[in-house]
TORTOR-860047 format. One record per residue: y, x, z of N, C-alpha, C, O in turn; residue number from 1. Coordinates in steps of 0.02 Angstrom, whole numbers, m for minus. Atoms other than C-alpha are relative to their C-alpha. Layout:
BEGIN
- nyy / nxx / nzz / cayy / caxx / cazz / cyy / cxx / czz / oyy / oxx / ozz / n
- Y / X / Z / Y / X / Z / Y / X / Z / Y / X / Z / NUM
...
// end
This chain:
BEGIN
- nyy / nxx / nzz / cayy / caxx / cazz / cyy / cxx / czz / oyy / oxx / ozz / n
- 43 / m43 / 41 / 8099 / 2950 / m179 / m65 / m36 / m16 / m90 / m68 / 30 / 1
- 53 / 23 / 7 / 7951 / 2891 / m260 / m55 / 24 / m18 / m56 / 72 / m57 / 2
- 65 / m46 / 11 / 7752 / 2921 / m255 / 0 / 29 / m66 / 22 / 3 / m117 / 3
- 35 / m44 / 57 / 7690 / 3048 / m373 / m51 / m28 / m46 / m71 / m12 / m102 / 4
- 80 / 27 / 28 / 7539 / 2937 / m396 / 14 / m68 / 6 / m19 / m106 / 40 / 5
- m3 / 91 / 13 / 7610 / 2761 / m438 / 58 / m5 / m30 / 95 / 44 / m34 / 6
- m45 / 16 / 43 / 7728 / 2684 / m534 / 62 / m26 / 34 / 90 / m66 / m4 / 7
- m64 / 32 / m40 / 7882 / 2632 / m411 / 65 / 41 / m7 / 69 / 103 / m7 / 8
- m39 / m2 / 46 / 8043 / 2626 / m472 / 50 / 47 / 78 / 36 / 33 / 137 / 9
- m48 / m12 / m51 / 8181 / 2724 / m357 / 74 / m53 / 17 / 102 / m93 / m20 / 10
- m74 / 43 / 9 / 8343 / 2648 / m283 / 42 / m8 / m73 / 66 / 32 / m114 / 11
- m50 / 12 / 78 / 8432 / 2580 / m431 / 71 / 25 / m2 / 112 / m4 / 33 / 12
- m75 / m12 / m15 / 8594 / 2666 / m452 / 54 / m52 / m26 / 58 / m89 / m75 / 13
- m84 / 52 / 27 / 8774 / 2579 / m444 / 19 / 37 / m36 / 14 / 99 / m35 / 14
- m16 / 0 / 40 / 8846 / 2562 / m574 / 90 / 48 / 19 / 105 / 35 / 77 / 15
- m55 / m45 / m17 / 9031 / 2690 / m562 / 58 / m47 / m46 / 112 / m20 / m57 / 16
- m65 / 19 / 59 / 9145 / 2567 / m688 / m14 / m73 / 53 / m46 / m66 / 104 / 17
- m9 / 59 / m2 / 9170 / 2364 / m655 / m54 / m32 / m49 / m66 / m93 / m50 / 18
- 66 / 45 / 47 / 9023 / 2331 / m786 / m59 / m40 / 8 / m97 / m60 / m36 / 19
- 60 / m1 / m48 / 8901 / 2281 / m661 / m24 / m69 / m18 / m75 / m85 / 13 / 20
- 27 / 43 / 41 / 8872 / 2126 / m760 / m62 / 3 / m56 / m111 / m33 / m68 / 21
- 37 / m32 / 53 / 8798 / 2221 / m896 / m64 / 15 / 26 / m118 / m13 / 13 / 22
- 73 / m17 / m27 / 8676 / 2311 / m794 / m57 / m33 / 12 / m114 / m9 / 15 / 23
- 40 / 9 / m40 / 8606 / 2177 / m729 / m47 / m29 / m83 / m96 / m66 / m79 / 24
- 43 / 38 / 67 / 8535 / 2130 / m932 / m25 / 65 / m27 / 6 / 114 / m48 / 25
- 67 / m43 / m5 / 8350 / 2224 / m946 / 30 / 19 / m98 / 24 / m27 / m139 / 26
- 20 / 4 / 86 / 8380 / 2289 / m1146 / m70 / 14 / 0 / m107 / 46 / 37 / 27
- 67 / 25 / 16 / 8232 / 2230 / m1235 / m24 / 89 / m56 / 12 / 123 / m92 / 28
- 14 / m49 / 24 / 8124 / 2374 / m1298 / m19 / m4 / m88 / m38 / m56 / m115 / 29
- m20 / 17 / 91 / 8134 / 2408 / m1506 / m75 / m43 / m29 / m134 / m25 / m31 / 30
- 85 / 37 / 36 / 7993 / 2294 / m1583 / m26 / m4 / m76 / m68 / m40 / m102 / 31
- 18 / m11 / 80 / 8005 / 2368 / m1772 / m40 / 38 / 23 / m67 / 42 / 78 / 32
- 55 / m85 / 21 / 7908 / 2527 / m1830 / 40 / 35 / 21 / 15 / 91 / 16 / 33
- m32 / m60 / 11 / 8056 / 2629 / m1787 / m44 / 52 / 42 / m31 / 108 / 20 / 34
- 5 / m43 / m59 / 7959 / 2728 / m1632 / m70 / 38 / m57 / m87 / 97 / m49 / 35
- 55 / m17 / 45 / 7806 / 2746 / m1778 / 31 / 50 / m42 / 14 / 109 / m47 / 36
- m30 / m33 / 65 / 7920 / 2796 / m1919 / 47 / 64 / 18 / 50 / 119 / m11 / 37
- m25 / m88 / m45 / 8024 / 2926 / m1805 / m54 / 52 / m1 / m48 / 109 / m23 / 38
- 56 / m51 / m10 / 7853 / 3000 / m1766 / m41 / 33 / m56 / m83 / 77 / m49 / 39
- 16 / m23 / 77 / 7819 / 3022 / m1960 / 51 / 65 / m28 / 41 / 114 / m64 / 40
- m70 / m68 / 23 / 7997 / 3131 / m1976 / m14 / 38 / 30 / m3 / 96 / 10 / 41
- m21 / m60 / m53 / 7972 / 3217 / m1826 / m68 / 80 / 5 / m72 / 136 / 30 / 42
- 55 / m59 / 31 / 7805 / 3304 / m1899 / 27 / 50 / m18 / 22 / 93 / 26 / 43
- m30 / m41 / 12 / 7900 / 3418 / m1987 / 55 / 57 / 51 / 80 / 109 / 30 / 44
- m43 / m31 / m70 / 8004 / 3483 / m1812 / m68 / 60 / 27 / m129 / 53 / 34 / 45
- 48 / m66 / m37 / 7933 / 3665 / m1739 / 5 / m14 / 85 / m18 / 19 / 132 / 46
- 9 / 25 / m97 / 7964 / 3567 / m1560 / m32 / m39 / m12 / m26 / m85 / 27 / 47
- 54 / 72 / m22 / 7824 / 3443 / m1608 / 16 / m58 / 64 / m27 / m74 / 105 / 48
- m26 / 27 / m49 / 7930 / 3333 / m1494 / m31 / m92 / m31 / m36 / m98 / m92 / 49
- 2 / 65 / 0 / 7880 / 3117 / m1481 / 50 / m28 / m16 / 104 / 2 / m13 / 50
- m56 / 35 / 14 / 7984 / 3000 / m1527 / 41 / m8 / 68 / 94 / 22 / 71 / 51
- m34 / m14 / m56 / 8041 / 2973 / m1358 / 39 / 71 / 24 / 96 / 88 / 38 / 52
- m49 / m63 / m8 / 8065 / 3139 / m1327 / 61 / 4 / m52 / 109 / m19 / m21 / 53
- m41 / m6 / 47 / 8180 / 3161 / m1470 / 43 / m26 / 30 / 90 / 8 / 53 / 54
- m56 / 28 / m22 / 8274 / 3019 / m1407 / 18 / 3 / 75 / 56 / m44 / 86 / 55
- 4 / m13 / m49 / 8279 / 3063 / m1243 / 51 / 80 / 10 / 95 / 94 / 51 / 56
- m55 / m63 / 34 / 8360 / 3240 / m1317 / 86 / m30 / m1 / 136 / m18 / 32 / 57
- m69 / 33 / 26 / 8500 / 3139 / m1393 / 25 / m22 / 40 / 86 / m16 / 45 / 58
- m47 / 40 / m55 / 8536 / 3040 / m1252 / 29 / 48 / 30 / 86 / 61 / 11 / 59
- m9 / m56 / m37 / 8551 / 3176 / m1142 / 44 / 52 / m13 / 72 / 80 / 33 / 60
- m53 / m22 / 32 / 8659 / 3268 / m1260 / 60 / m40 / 5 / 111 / m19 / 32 / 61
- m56 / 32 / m32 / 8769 / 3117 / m1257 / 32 / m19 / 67 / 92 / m19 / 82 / 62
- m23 / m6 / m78 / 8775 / 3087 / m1077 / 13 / 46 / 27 / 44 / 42 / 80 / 63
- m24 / m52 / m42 / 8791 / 3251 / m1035 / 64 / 33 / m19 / 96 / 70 / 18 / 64
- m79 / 5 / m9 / 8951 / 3260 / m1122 / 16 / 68 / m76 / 71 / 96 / m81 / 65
- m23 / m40 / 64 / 8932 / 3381 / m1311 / 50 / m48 / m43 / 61 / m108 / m45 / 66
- m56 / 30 / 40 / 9060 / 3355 / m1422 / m39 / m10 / m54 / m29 / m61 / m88 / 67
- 51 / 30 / 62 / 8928 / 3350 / m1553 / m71 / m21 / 3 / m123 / m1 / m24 / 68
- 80 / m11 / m10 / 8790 / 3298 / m1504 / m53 / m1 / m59 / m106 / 30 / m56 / 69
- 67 / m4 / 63 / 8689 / 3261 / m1679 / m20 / 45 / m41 / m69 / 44 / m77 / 70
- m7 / m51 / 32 / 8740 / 3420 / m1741 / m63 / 56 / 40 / m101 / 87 / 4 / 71
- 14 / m13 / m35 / 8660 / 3497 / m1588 / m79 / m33 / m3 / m127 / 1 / 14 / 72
- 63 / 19 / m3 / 8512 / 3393 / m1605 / m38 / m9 / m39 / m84 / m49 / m30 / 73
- m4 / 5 / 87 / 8483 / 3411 / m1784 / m45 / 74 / 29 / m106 / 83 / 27 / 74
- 2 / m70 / 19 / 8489 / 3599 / m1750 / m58 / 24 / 75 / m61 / 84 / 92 / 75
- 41 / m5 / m39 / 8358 / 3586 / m1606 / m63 / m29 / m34 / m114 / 6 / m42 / 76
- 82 / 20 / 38 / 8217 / 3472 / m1700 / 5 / 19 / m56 / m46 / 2 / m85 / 77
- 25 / m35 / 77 / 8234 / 3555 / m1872 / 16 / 66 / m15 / 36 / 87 / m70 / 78
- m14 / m69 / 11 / 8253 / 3730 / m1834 / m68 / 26 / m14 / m125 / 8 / 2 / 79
- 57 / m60 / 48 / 8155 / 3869 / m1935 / m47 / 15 / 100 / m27 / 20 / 158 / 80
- 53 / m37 / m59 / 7975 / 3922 / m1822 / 24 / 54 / 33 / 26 / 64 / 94 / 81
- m39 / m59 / m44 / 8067 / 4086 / m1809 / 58 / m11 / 55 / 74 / 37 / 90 / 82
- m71 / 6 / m37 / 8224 / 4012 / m1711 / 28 / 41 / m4 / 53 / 54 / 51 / 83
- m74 / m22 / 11 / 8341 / 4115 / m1770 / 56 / m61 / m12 / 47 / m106 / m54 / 84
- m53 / 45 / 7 / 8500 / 4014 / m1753 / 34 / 7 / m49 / 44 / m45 / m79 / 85
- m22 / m6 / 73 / 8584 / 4083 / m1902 / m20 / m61 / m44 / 10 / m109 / m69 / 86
- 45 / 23 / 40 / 8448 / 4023 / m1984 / m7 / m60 / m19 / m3 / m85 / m75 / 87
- m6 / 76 / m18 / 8429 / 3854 / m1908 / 57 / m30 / m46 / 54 / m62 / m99 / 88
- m64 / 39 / 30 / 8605 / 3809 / m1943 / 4 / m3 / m70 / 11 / m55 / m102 / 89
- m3 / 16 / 67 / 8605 / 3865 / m2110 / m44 / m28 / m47 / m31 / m37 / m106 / 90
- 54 / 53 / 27 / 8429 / 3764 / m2142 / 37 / m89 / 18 / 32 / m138 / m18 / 91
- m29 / 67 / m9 / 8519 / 3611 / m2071 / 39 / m24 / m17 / 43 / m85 / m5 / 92
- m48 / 9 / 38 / 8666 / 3617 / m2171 / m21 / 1 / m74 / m5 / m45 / m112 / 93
- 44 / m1 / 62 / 8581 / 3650 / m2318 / m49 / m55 / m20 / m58 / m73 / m78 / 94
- 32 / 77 / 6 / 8472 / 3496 / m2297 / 39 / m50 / 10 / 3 / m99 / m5 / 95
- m45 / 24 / m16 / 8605 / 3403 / m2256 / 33 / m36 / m57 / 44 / m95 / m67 / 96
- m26 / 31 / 82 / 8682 / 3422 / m2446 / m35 / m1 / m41 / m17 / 10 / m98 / 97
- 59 / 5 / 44 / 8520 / 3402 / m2513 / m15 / 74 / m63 / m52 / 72 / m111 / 98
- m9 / m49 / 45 / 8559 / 3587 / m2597 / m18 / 64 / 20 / m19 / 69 / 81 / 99
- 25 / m54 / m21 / 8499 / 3763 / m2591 / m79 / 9 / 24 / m122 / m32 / 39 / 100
- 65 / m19 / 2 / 8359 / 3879 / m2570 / m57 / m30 / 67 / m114 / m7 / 65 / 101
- 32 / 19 / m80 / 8278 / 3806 / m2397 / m12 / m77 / 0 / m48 / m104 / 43 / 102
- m13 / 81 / 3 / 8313 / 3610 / m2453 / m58 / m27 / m30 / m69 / m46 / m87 / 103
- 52 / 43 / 10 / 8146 / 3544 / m2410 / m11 / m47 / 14 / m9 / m58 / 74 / 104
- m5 / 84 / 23 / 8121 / 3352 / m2470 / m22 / m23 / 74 / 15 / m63 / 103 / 105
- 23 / 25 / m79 / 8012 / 3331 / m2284 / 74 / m3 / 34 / 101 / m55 / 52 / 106
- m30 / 1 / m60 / 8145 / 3396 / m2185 / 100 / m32 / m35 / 157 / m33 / m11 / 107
- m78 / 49 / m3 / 8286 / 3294 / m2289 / m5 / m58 / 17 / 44 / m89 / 37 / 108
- 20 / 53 / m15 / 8202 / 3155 / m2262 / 1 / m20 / 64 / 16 / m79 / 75 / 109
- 18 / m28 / m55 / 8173 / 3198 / m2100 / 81 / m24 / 41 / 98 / m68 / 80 / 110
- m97 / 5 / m50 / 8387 / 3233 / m2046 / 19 / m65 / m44 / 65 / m97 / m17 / 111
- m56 / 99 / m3 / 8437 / 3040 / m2150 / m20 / m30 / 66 / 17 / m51 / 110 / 112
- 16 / 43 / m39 / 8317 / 2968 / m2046 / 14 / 15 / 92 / 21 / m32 / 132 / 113
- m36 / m12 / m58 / 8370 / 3060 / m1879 / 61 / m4 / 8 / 81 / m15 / 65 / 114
- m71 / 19 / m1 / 8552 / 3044 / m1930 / 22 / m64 / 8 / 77 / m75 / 33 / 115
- 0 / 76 / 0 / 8535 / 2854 / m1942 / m19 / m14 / 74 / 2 / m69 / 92 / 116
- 45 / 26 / m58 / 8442 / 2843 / m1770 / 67 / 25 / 58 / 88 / m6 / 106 / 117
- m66 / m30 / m50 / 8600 / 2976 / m1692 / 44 / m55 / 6 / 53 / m82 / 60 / 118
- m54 / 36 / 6 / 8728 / 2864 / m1750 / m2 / m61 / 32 / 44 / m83 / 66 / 119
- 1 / 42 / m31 / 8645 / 2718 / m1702 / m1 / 6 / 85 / 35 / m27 / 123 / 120
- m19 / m17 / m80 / 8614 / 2791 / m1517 / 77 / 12 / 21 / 94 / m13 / 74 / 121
- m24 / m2 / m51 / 8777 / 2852 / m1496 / 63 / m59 / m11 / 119 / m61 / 15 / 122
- m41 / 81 / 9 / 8855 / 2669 / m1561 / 4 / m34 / 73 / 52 / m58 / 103 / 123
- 12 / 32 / m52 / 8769 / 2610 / m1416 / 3 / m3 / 60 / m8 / m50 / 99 / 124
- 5 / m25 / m67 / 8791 / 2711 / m1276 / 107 / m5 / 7 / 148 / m31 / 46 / 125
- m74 / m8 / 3 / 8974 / 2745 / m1316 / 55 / m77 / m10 / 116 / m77 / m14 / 126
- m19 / 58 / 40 / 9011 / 2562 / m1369 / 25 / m52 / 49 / 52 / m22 / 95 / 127
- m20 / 17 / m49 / 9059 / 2417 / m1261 / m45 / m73 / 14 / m31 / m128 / 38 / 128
- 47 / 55 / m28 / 8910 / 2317 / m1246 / m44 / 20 / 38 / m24 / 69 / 68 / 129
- 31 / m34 / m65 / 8757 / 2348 / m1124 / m29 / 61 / m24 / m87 / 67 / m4 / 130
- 30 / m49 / m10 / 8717 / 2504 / m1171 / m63 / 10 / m54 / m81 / m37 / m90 / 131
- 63 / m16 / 69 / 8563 / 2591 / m1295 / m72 / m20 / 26 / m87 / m22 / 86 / 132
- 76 / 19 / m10 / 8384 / 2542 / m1297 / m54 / 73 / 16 / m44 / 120 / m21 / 133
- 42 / m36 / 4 / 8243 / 2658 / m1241 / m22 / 6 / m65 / m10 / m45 / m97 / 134
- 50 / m4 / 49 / 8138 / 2719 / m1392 / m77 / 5 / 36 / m105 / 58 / 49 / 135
- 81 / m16 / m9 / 7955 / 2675 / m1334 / m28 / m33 / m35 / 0 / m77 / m68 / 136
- 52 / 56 / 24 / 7810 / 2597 / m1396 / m3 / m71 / 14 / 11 / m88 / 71 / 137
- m2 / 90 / m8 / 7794 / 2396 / m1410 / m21 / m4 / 65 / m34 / 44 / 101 / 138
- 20 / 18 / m43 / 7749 / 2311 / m1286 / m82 / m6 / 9 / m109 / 12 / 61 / 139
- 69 / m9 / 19 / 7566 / 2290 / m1344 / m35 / 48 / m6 / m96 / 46 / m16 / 140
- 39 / m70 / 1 / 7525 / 2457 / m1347 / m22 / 11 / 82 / 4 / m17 / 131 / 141
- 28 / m1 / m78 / 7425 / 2515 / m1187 / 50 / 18 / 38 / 102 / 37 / 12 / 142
- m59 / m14 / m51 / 7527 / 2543 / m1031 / 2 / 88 / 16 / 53 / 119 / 32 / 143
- m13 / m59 / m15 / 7479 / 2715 / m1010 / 30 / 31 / m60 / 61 / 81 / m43 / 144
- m45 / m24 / 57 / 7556 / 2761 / m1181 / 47 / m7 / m19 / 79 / 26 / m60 / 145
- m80 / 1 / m15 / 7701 / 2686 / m1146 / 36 / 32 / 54 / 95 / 48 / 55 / 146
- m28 / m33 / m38 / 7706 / 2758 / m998 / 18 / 48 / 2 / 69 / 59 / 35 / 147
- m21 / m55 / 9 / 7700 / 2935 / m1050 / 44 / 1 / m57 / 72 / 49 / m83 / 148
- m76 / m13 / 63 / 7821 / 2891 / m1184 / 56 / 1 / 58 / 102 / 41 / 52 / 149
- m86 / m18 / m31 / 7959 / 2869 / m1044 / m40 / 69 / 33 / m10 / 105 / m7 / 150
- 12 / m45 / m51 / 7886 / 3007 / m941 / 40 / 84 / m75 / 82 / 128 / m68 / 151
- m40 / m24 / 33 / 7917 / 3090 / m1115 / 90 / 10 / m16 / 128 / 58 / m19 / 152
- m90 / 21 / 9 / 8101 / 3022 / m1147 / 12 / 36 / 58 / 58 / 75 / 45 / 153
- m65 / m32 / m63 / 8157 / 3099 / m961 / m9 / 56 / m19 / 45 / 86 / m26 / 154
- 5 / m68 / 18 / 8082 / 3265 / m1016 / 58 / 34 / m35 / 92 / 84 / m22 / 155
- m35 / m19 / 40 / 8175 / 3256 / m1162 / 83 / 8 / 39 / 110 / 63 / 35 / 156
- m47 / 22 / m29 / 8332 / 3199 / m1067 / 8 / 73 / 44 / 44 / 118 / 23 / 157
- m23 / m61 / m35 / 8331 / 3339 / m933 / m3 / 52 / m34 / 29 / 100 / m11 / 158
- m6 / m48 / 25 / 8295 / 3450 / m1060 / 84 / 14 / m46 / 119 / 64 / m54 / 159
- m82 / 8 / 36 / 8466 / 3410 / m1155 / 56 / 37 / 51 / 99 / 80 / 47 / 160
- m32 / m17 / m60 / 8527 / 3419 / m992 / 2 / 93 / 35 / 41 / 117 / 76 / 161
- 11 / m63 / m28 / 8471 / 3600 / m960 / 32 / 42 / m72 / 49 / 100 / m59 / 162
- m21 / m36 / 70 / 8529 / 3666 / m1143 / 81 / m12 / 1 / 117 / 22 / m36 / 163
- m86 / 4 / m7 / 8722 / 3599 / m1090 / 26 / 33 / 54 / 86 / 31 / 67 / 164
- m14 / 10 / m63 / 8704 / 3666 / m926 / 13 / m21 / 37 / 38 / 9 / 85 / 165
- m12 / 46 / m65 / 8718 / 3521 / m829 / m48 / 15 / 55 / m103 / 39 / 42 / 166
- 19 / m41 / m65 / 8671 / 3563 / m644 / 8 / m51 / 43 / 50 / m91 / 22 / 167
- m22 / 55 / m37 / 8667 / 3436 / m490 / 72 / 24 / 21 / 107 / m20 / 46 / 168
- m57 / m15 / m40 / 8825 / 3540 / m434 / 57 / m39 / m29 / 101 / m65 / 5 / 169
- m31 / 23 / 64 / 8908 / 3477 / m604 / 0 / m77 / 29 / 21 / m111 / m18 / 170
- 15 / 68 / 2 / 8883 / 3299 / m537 / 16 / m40 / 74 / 7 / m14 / 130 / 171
- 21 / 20 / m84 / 8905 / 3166 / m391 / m52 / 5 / 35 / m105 / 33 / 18 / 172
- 59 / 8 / m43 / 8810 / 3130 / m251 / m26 / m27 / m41 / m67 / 8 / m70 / 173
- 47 / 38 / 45 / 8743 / 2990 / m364 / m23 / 40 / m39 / m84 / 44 / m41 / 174
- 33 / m23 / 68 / 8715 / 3081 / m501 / m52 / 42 / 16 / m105 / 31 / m14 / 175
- 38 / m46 / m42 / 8626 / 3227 / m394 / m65 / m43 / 5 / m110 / m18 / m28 / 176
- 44 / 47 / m14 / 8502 / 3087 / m348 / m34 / m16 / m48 / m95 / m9 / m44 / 177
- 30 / 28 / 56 / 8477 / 3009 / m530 / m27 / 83 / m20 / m65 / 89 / m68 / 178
- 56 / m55 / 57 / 8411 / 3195 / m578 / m58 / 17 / 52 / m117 / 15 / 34 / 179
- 64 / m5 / m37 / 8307 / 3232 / m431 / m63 / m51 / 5 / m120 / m37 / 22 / 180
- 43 / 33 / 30 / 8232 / 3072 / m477 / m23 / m9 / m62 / m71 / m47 / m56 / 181
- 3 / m23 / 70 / 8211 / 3097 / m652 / m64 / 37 / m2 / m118 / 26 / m30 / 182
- 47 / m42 / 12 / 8135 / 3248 / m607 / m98 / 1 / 47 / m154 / 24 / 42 / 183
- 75 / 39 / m25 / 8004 / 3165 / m493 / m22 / m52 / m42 / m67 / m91 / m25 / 184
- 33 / 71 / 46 / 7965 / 3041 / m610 / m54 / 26 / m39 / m108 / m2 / m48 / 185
- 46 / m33 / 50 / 7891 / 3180 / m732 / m53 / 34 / 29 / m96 / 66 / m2 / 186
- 84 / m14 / m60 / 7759 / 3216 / m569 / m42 / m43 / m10 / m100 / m31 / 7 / 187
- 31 / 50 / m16 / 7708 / 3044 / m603 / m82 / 6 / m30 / m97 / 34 / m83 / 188
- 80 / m14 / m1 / 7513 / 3041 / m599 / m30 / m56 / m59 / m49 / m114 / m48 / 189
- 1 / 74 / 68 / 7484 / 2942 / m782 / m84 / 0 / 5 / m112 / m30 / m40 / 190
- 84 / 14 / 30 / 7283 / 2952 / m767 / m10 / m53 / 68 / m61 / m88 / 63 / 191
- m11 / 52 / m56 / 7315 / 2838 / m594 / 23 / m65 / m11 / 22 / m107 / 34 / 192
- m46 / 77 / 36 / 7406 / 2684 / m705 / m87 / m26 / m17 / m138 / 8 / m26 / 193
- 44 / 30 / 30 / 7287 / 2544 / m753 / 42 / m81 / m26 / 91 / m114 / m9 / 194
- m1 / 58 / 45 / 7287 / 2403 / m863 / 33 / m68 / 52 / 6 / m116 / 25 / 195
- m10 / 38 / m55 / 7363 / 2274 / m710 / 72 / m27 / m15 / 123 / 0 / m37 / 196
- m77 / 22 / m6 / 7495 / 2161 / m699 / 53 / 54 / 63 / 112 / 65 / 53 / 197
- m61 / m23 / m22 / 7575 / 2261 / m560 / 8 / 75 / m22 / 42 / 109 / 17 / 198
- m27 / m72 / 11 / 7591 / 2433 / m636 / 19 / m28 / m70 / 50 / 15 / m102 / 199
- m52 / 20 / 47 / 7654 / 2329 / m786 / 87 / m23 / 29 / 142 / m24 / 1 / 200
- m66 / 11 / m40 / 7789 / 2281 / m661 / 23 / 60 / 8 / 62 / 93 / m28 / 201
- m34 / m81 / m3 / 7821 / 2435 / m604 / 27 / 51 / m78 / 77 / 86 / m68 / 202
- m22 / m21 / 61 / 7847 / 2509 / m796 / 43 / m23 / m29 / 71 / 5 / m76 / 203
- m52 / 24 / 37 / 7961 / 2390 / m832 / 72 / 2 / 66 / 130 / m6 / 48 / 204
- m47 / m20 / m12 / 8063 / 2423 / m689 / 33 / 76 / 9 / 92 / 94 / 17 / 205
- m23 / m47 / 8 / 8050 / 2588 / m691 / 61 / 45 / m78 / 107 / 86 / m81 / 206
- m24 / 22 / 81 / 8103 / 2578 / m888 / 100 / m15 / 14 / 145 / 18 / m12 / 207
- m69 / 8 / m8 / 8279 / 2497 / m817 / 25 / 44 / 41 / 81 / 68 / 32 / 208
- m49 / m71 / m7 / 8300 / 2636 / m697 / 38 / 46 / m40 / 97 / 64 / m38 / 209
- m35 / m73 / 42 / 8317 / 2772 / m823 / 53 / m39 / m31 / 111 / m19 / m22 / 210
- m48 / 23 / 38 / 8408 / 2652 / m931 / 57 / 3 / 34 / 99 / 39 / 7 / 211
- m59 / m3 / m34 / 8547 / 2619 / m788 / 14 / 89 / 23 / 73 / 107 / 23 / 212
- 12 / m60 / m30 / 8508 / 2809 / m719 / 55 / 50 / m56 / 99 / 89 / m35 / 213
- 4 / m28 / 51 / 8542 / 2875 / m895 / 106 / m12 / m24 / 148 / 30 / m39 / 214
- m69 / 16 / m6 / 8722 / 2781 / m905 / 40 / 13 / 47 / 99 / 29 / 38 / 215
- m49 / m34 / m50 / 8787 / 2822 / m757 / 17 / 81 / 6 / 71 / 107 / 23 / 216
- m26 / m65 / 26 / 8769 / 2998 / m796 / 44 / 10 / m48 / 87 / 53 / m45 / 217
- m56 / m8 / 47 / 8859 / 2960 / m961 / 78 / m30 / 47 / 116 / 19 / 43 / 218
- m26 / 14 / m40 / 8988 / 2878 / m848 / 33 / 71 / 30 / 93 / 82 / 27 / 219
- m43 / m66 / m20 / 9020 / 3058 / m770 / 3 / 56 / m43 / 47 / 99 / m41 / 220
- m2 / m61 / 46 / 8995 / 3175 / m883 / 21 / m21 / m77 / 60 / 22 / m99 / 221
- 14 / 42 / 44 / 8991 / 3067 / m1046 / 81 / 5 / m56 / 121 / m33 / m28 / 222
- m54 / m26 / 43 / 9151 / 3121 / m1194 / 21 / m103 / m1 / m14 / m153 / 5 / 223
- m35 / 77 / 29 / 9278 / 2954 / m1236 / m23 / 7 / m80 / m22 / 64 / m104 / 224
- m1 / 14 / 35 / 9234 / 2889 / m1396 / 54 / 29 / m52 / 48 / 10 / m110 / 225
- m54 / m21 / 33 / 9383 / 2974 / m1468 / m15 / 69 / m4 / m5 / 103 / m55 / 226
- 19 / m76 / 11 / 9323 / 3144 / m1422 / m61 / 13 / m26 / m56 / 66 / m57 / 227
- 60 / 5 / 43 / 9154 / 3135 / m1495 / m16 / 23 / m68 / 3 / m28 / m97 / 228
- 18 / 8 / 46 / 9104 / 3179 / m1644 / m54 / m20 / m32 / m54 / m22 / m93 / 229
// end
């Protein structure tokens, strides 16, 4: 288990397949605009959610095992203020074919550019190379703003996780573990980080936890590529 008030990474979970090659290669975090230009679409969302969060949603949807997840995650960041679900759905379909009374240019703009980002996540997770990239900020950005970008991403993540009803009961021992740490992670004390090489250490291994943490849940819960949509 790890402090509340520092950046230390928990036991790394094993890996549940023969891939254990894979794991051991850190993916490099995205170094375009995408984590900028997400955060431009995601204005328009009545969950004012981060880019991380968002993707942190999606994952979580995919690892936790929907048959749709983009449909599902579409219909979570671009639902009407009112949340009526009706509603939602038929604003998200409706933007979708660029047609009808509700088909506003923001929020079409809005589902290409989240539909492009789904597809690419669940290429990656579902695919047979190491696995998807966090969405955080560069590397150059301060550490505490990267930091609460993952602290964001698990949010998002257990929150996916709580909208499928996934449960530790639903899960192994391991897996039981990767959420109780998860959910200590989002205790973590971000006004306690400083500018230092070792809480840059610590962020970057904490960074490959979730990443391995995040797959091994897809691993148990996680649809075959065939069942997916």
């Amino acid at each position: 288990m790890i402090a509340t008030t520092s950046l230390r990474a928990p036991r790394r979970p094993t890996p549940t397949d023969s891939s254990e090659a894979a794991t051991d290669i850190h993916p490099e975090q995205n170094r375009d605009q995408t984590w900028d230009q997400l955060g431009q679409l995601l204005e328009v969302s009545a969950l004012s959610p981060t880019p991380s969060e968002a993707q942190g949603i999606l994952c979580g949807l995919i690892c936790g095992g929907e048959p749709d997840p983009e449909r599902v995650w579409l219909n979570q960041l671009l639902q009407t203020p009112q949340g009526d679900p009706e509603q939602d759905q038929a604003q998200v379909l409706e933007v979708g074919s660029g047609s009808g009374p509700t088909a506003d240019p923001r929020f079409a703009a809005a589902r290409d550019g989240l539909h492009a980002l789904a597809q690419r996540t669940l290429d990656e997770i579902q695919g047979t190379d190491i696995g998807f990239t966090l969405l955080l900020p560069a590397d150059d950005r301060p550490l505490v703003e990267r930091a609460t970008a993952l602290y964001d991403w698990i949010r998002g993540f257990l929150f996916a996780l709580g909208v499928l009803g996934v449960s530790a009961p639903d899960l192994s021992a391991q897996g039981r573990e990767v959420l109780s740490d998860f959910a200590t992670l989002t205790r973590m004390d971000l006004d306690a980080l400083s500018e230092g090489e070792e809480d840059e250490t610590a962020l970057a291994e904490l960074i490959e936890f979730v990443w391995v943490a995040a797959m091994l849940i897809h691993d148990e819960r996680g649809l075959p590529r065939q069942e997916a949509r």
